[in-house]
Backbone and ligand atoms as CSV (ligand in chain L), in Angstrom:
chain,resi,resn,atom,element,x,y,z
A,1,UNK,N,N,17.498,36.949,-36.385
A,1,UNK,CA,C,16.977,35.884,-35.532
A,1,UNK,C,C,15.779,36.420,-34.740
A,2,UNK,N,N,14.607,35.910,-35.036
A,2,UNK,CA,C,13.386,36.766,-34.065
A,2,UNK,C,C,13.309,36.126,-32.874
A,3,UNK,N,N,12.955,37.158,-31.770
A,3,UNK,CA,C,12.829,36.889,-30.633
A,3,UNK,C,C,11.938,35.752,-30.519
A,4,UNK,N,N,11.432,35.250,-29.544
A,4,UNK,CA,C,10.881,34.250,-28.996
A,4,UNK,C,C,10.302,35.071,-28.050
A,5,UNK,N,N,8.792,35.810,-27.915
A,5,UNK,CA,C,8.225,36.147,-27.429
A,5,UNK,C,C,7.538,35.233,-26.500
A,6,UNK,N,N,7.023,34.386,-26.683
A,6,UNK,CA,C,6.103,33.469,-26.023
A,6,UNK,C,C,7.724,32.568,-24.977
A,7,UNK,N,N,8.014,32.641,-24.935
A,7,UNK,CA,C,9.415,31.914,-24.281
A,7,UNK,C,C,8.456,31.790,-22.690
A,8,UNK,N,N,8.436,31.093,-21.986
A,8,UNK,CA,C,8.187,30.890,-20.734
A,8,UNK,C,C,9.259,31.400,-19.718
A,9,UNK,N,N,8.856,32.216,-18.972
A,9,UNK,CA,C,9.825,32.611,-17.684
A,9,UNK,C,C,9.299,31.904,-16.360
A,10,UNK,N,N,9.807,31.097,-15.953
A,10,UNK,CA,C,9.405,31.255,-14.120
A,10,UNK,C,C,10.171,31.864,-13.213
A,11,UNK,N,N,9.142,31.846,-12.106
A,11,UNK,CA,C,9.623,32.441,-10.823
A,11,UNK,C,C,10.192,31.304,-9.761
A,12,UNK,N,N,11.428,31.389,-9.850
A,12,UNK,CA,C,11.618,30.380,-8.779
A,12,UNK,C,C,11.199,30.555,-7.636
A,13,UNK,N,N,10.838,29.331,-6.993
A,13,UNK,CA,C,9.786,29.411,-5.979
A,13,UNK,C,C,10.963,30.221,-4.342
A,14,UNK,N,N,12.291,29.157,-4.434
A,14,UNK,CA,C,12.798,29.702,-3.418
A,14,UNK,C,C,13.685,31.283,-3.778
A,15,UNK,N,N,13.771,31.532,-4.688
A,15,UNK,CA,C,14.813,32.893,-4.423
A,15,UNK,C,C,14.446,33.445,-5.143
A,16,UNK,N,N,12.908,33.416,-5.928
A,16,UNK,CA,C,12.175,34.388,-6.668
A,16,UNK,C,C,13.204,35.224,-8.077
A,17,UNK,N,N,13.858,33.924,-8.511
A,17,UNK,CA,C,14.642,34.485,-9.742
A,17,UNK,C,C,13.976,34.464,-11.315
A,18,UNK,N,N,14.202,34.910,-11.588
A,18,UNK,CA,C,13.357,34.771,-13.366
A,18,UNK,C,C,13.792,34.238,-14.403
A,19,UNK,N,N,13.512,33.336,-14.329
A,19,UNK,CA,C,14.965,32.056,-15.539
A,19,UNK,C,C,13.691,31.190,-16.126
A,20,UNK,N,N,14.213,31.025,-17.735
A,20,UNK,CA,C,13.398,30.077,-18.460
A,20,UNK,C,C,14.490,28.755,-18.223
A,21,UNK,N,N,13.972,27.743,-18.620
A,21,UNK,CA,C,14.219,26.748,-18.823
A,21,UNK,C,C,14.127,24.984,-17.465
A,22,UNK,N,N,15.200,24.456,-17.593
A,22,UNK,CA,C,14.539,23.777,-16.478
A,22,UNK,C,C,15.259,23.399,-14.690
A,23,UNK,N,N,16.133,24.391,-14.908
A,23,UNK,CA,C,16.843,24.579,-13.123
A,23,UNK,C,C,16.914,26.003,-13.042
A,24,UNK,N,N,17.011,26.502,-12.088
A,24,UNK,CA,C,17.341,27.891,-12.414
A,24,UNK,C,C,18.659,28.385,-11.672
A,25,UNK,N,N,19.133,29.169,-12.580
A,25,UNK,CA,C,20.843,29.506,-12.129
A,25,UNK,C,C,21.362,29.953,-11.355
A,26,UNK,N,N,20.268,30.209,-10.151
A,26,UNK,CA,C,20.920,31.164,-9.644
A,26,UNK,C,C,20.785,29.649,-8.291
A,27,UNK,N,N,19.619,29.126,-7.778
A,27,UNK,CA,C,19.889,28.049,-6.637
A,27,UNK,C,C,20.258,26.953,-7.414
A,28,UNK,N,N,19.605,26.546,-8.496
A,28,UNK,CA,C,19.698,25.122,-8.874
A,28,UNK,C,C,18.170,24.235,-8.784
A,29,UNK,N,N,17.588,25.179,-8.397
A,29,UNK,CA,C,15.897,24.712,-8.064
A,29,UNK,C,C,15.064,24.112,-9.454
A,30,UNK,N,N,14.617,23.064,-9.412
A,30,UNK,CA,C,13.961,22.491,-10.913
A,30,UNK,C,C,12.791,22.767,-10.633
A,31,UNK,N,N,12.878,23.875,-11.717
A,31,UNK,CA,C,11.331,23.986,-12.212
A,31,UNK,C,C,11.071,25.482,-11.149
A,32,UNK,N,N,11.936,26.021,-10.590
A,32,UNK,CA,C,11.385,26.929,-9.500
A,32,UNK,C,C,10.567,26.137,-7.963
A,33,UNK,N,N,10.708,25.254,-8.396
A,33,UNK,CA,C,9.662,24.358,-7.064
A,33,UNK,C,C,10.978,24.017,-6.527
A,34,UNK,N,N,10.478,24.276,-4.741
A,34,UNK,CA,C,11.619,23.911,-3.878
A,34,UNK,C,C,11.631,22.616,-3.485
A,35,UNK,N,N,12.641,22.189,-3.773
A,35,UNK,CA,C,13.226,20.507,-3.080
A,35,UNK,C,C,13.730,20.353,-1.999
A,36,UNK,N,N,13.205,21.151,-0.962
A,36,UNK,CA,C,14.046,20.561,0.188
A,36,UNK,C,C,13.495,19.193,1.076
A,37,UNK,N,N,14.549,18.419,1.166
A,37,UNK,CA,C,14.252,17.316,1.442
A,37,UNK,C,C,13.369,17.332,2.705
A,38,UNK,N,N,13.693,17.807,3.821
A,38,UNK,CA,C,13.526,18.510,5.043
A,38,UNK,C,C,11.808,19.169,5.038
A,39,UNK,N,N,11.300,19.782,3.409
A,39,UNK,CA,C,10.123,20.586,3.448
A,39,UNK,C,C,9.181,19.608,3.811
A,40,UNK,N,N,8.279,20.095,3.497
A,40,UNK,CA,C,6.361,19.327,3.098
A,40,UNK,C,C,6.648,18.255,2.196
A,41,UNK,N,N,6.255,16.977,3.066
A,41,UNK,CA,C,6.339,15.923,1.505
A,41,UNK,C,C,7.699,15.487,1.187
A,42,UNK,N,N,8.814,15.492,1.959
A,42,UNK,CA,C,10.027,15.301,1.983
A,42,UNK,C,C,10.492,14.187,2.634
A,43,UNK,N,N,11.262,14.011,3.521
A,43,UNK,CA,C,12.076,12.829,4.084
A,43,UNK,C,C,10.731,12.052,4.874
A,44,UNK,N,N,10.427,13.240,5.574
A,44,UNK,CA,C,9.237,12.257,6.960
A,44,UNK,C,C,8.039,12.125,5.924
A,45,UNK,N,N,7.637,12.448,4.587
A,45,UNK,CA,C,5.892,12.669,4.540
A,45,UNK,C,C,6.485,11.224,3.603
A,46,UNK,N,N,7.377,11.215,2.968
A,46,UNK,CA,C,8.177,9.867,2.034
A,46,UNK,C,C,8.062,8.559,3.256
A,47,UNK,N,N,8.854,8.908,4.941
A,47,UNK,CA,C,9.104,7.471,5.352
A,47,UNK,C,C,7.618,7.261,5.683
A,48,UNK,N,N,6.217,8.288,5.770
A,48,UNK,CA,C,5.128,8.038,6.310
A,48,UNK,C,C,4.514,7.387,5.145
A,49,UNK,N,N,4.794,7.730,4.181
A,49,UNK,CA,C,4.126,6.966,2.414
A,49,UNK,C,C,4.498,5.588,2.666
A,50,UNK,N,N,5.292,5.339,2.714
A,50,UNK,CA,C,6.335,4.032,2.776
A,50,UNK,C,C,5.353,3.409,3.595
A,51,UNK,N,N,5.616,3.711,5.374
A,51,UNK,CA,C,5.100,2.966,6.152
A,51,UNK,C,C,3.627,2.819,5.847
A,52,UNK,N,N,2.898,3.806,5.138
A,52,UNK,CA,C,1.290,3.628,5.140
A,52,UNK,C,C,1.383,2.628,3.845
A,53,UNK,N,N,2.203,2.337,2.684
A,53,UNK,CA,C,1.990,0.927,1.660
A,53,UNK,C,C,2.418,-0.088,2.348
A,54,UNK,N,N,3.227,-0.130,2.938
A,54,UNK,CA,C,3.596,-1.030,3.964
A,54,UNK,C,C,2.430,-1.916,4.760
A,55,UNK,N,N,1.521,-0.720,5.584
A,55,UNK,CA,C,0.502,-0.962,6.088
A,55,UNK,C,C,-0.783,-2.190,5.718
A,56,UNK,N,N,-0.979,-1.547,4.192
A,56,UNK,CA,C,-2.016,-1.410,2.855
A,56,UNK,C,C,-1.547,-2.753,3.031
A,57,UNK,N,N,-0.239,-3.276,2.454
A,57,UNK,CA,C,0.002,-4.346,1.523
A,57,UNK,C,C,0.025,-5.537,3.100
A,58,UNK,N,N,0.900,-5.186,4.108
A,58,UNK,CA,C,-0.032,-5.913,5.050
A,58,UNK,C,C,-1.136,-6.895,5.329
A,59,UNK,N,N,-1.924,-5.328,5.098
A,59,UNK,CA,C,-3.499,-5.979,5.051
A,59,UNK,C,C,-4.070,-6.656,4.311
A,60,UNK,N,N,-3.532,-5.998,2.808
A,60,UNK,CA,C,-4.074,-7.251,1.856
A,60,UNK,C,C,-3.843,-8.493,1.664
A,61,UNK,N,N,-2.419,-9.122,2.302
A,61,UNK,CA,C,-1.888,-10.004,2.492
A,61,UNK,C,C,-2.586,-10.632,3.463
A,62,UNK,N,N,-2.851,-10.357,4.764
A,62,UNK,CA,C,-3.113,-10.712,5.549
A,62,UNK,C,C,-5.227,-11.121,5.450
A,63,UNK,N,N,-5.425,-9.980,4.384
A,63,UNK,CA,C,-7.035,-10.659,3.858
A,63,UNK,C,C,-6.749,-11.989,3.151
A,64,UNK,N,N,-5.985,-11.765,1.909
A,64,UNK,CA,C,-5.305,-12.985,1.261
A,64,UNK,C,C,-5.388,-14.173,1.697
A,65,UNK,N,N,-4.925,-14.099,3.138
A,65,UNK,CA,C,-4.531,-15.504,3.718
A,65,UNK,C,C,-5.627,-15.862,4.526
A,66,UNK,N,N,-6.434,-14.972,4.948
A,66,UNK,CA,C,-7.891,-15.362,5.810
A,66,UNK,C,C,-8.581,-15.932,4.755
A,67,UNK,N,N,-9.082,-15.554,3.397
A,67,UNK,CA,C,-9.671,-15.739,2.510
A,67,UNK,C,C,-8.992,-17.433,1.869
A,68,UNK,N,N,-7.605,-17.528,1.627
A,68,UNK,CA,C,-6.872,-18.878,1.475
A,68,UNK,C,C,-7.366,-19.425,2.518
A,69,UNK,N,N,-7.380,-19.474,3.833
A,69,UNK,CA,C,-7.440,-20.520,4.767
A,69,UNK,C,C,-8.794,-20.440,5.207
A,70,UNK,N,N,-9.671,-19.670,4.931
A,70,UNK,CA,C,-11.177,-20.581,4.705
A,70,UNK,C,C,-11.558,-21.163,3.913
A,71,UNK,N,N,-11.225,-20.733,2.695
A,71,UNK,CA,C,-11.686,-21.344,1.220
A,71,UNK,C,C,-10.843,-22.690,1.443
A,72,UNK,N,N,-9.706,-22.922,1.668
A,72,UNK,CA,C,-9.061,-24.584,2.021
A,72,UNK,C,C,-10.034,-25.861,2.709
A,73,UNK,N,N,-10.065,-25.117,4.211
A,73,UNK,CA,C,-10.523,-25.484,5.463
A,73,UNK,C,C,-11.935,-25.934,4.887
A,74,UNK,N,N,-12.542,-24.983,3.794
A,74,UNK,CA,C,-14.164,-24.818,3.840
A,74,UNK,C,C,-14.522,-26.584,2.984
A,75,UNK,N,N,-13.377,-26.299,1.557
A,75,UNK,CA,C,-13.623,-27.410,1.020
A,75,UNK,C,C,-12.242,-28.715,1.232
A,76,UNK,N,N,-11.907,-28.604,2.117
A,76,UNK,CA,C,-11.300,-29.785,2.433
A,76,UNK,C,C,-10.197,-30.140,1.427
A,77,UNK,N,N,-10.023,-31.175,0.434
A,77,UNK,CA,C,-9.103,-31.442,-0.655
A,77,UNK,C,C,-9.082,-30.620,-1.571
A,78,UNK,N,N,-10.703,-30.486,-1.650
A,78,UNK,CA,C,-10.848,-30.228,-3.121
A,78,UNK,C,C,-9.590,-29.022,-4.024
A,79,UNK,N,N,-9.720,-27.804,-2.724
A,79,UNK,CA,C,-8.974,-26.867,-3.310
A,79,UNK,C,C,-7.314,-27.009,-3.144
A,80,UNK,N,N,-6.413,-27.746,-3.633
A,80,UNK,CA,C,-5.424,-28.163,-3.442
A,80,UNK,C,C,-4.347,-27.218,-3.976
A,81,UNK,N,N,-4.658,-26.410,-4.960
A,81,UNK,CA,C,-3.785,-24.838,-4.670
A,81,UNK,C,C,-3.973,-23.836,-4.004
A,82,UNK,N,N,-4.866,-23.506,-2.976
A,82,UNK,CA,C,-5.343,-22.715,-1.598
A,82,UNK,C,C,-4.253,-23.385,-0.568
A,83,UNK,N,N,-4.552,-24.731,-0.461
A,83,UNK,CA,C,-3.794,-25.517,0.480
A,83,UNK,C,C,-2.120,-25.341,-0.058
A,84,UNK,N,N,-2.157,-25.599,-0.996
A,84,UNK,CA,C,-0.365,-25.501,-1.127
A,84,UNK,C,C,0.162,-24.182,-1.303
A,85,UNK,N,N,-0.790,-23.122,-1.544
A,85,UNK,CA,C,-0.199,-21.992,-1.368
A,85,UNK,C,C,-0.479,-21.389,0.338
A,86,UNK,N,N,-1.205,-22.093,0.851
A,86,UNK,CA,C,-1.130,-21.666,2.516
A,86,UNK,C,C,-0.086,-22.455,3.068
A,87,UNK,N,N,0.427,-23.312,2.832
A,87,UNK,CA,C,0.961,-24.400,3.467
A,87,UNK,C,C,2.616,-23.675,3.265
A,88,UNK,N,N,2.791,-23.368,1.606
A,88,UNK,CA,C,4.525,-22.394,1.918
A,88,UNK,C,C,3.959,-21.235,2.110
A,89,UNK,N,N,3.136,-20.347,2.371
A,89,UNK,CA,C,2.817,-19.269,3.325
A,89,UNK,C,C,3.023,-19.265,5.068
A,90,UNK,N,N,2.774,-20.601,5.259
A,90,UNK,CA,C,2.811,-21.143,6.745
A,90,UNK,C,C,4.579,-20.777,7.013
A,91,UNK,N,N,5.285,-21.241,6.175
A,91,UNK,CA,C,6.595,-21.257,6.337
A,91,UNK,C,C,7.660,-20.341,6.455
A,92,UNK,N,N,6.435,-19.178,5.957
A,92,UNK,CA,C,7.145,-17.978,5.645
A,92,UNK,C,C,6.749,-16.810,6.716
A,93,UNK,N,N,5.647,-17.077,7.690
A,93,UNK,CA,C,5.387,-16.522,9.076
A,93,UNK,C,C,6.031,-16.879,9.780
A,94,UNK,N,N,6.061,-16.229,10.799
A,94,UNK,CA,C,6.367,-16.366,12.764
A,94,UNK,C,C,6.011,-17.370,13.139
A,95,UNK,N,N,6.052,-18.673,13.420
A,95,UNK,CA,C,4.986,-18.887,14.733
A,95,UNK,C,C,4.197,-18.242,15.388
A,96,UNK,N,N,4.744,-17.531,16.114
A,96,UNK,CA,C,3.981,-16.447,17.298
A,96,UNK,C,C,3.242,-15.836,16.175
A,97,UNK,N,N,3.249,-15.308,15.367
A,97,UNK,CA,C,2.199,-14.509,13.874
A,97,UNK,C,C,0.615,-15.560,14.001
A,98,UNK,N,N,1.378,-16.581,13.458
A,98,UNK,CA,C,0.778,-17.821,13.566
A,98,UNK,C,C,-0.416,-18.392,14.613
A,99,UNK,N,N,0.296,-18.331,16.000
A,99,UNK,CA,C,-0.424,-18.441,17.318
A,99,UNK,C,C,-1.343,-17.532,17.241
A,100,UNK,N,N,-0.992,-15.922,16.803
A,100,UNK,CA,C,-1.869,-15.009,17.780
A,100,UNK,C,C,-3.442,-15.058,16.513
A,101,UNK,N,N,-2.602,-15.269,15.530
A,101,UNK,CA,C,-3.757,-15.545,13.832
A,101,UNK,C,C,-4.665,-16.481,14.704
A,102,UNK,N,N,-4.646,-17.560,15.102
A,102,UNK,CA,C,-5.326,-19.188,15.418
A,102,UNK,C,C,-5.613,-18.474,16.210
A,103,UNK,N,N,-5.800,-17.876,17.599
A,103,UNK,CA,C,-6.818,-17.248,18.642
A,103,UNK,C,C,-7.808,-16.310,18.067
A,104,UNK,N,N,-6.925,-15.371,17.495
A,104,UNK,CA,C,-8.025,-14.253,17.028
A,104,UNK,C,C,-9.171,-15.283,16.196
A,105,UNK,N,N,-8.626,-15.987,14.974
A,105,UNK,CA,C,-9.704,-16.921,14.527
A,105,UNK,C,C,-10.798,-17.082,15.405
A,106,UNK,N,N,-10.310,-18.225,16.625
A,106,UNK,CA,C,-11.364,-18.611,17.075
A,106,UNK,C,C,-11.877,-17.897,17.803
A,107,UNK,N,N,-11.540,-16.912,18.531
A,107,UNK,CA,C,-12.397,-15.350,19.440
A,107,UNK,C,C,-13.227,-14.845,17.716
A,108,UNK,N,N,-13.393,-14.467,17.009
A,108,UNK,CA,C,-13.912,-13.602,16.371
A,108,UNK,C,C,-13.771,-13.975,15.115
A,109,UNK,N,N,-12.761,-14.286,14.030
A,109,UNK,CA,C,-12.843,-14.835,12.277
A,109,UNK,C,C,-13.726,-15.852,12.159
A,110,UNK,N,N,-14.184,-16.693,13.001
A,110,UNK,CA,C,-14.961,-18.120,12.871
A,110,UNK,C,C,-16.641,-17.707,13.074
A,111,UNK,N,N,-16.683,-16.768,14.450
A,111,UNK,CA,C,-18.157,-15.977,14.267
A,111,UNK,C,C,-18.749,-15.215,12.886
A,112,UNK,N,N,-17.388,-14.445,12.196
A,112,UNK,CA,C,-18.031,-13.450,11.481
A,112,UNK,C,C,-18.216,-13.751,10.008
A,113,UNK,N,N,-16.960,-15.450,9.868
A,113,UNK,CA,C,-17.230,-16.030,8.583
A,113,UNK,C,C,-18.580,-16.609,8.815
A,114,UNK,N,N,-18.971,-17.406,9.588
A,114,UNK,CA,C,-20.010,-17.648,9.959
A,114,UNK,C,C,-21.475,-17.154,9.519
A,115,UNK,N,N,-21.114,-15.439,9.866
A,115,UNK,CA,C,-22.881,-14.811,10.078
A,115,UNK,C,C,-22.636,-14.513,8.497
A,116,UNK,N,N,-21.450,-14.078,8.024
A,116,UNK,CA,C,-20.879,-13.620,6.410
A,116,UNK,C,C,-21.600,-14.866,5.645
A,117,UNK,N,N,-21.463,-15.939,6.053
A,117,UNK,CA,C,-21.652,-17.309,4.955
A,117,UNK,C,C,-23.338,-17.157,5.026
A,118,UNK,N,N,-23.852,-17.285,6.448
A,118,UNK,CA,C,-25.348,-17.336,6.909
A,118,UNK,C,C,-26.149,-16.149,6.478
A,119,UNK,N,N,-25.174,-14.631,5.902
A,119,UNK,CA,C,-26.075,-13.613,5.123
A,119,UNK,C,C,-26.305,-14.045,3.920
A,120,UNK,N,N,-25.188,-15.108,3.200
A,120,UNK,CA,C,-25.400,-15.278,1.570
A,120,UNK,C,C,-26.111,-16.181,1.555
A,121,UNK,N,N,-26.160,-16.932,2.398
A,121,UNK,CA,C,-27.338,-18.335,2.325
A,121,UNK,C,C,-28.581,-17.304,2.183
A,122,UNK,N,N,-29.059,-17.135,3.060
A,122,UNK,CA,C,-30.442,-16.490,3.141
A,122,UNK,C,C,-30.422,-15.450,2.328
A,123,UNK,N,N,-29.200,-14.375,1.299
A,123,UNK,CA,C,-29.412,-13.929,0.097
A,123,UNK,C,C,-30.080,-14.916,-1.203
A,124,UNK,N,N,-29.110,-15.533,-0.750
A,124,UNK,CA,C,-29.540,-16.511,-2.322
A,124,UNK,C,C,-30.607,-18.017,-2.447
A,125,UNK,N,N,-31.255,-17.859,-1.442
A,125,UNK,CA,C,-31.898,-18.946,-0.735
A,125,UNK,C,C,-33.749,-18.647,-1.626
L,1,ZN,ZN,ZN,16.305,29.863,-7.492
């Protein structure tokens, strides 16, 4: 039976053991790379991943629905799946979500759709 020269050995990362294959026997470590939940990239860097898609998807949602409720508002009937998809979106917020959305609008989303609409006019003008 000839050896297997080329055979791969690693070094496990935590107890520096020399084992081919894919745990090693002596901790149980896969791959020699340490798993501690506790390390780098573990329990807290996982709930911080989480909370930062969390964040992301948020926002995109929350562009989503600025973008739905001008494009509605902008053309009135016409767009009647903007409107019915804002309308069970409506249902599925806070109120208070709701309230603080309708101020910020009018303090600041209504100015900046505004100068946004008034740059593409005078782009394409
Ligand atoms: Zn080990």
């Amino acid at each position: 039976m000839p050896r297997n020269v080329r055979k791969a050995y690693i070094v496990c990362r935590r107890c520096n053991t020399r084992f081919t294959g894919g745990y090693c026997p002596y901790c149980g470590a896969e791959n020699g790379a340490a798993r501690s939940v506790l390390g780098r990239g573990g329990l807290i860097g996982g709930l911080l991943r989480f909370l930062f898609s969390l964040v992301i998807l948020a926002i995109i949602l929350s562009i989503a629905f600025i973008v739905l409720d001008y494009s509605a508002s902008a053309s009135g009937d016409a767009h009647g799946a903007a409107r019915a998809i804002l309308d069970s979106a409506r249902y599925a917020i806070p109120a208070s979500v709701l309230d603080f959305y309708a101020s910020i609008k009018a303090q600041f989303l209504d100015r900046w759709i505004t100068q946004i609409i008034e740059f593409f006019r005078v782009l394409f003008s």
